[in-house]
Structure formats: structure tokens, C-alpha cells
N, C-alpha and C positions, 0 to 999 in steps of 0.2 A: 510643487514648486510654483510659485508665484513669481513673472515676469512679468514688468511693465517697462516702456521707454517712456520717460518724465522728464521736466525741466529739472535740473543741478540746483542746487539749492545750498546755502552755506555751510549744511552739516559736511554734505559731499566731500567738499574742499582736500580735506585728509586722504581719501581713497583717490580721487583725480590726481593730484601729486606723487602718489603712490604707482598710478596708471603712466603716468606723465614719464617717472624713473625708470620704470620696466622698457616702454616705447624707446626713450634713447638708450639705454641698455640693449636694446634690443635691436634695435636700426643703422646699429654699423655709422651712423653720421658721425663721432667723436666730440659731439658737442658736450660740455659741460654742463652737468647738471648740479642747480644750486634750487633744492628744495622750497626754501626762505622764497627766491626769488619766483619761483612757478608759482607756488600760494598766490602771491601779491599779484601776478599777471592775472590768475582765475579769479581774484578777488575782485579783477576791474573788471575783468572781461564779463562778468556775470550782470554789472550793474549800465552798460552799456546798448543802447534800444537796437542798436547795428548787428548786435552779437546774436549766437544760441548754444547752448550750453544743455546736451542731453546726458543723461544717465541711463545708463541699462542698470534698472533694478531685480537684482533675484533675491526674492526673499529678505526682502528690506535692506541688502547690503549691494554699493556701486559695484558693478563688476565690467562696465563697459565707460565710452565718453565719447562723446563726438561734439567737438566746440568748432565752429563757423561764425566768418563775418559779412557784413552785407555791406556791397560798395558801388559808387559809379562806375563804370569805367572809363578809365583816362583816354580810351581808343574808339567807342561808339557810347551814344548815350542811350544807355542799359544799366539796369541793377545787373550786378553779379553777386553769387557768393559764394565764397570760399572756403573749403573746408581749412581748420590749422592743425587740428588735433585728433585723431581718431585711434582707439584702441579697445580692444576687447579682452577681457583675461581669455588666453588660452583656451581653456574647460568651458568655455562659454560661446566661442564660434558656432559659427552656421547660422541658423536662419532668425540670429538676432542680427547680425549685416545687414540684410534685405531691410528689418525692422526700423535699425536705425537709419538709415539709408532714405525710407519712406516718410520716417518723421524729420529728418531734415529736407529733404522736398517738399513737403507740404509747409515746412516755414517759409522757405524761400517764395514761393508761391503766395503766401498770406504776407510776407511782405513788401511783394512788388517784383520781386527778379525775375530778369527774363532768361537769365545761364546759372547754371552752378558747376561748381567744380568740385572736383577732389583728386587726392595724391595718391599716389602707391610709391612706395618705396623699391625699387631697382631690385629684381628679382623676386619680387613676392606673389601671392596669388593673390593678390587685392585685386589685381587688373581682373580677374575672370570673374569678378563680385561687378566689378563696375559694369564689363561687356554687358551681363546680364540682365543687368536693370538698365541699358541705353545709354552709356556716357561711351565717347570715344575721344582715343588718346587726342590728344593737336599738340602735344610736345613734350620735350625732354629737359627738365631742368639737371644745369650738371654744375656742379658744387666743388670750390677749390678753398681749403684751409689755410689762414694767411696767419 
């Protein structure tokens, strides 16, 4: 088995949307998913210098994503970034986390940031991925459906 974690690329696009449907499927948020419309966000998002856009590749097929964006912050003047997106198929967890996890640091880092971020969704074990590699909580975003 051949794994690498590589930048997203336009073939991508089809399996990230696919990754993209399962995530909210999966995360309890009730947001609506409109395929058409994720395409067209990854299709900017990829062309944008601010963004990163990683694949977990196994054996020439997407099986992972991890897209972040890079910004000032409005409250100290620092780069940050942000994770938006992050999903692994299932049969693919473990120690491509860590993986993707280290290739998005090492962006944020070659691009200038001095913080990064990422999310876990409200009961999952994403938090004991992050403890491990050094991120700590500073808050709780809580979400109302209008």
C-alpha cells in the first residue's frame, strides 16, 4: 500500500465532495448538503494563495482531506490558520492524523503563522489527536439553527 499526504489537485475534487457528504452525514450539524455547491467552494478554495488543500493518498485514490485558511487576526497582529475541513474515511484512521496534522503545520509555518487552529466536533475523539500533538482547547463554539 502506497500512502502519501500531497496537495489536492483538480482530479481530487469528486472524492473531497464525496469526503465533504459523509462529514456532514456524519457530524450531527443538520446542515445541508448541496454537492454542485461544495465542488464550486473547493474549486476556489484550491486556487486561493491564503488556502491548503491536502489529500491522503492510498494507492492513487483520496481517502482523506484536510483544507485550512490563512488569516490576520482581527484581535492581535499574527497570521493564524484555520482548519475548515478535515475528514479521513473511516478504514483509513490512525497514524495518517498525526500525518496530516504535520503537513498542515509545516504549511502554516512556511507561510508565516504564528497560531493554528483546528475543530473537533462535540464528542468525538479528534480532541485526544489534537492533546497529542500540542493544541489546547481555548473554547467552545455552540451553534443555533435559525
Amino acid at each position: 500500500m502506497v500512502e502519501l499526504i500531497r496537495k489536492a489537485e483538480r482530479r481530487d475534487i469528486p472524492e473531497m465532495v464525496r469526503m465533504a457528504g459523509e462529514f456532514v452525514a456524519a457530524s450531527g450539524t443538520g446542515l445541508p448538503f448541496d454537492p454542485v455547491y461544495v465542488a464550486d467552494s473547493i474549486r476556489a478554495h484550491m486556487v486561493n494563495s491564503a488556502t491548503l488543500s491536502l489529500i491522503l493518498d492510498v494507492d492513487g485514490s483520496a481517502r482523506g482531506m484536510l483544507c485550512a485558511v490563512a488569516a490576520r487576526s482581527p484581535l492581535a497582529p499574527v497570521m493564524i490558520a484555520d482548519e475548515l475541513a478535515w475528514w479521513i474515511d473511516p478504514e483509513h484512521r490512525g497514524r495518517h492524523a498525526a500525518a496530516m496534522l504535520n503537513a498542515y503545520e509545516k504549511w502554516a509555518v512556511r507561510i508565516g503563522c504564528d497560531h493554528l487552529g483546528m475543530v473537533a466536533l462535540a464528542g468525538s475523539r479528534t480532541d485526544v489527536i489534537y492533546r497529542r500533538a500540542g493544541y489546547a482547547p481555548i473554547e467552545t463554539r455552540h451553534v443555533k439553527g435559525l
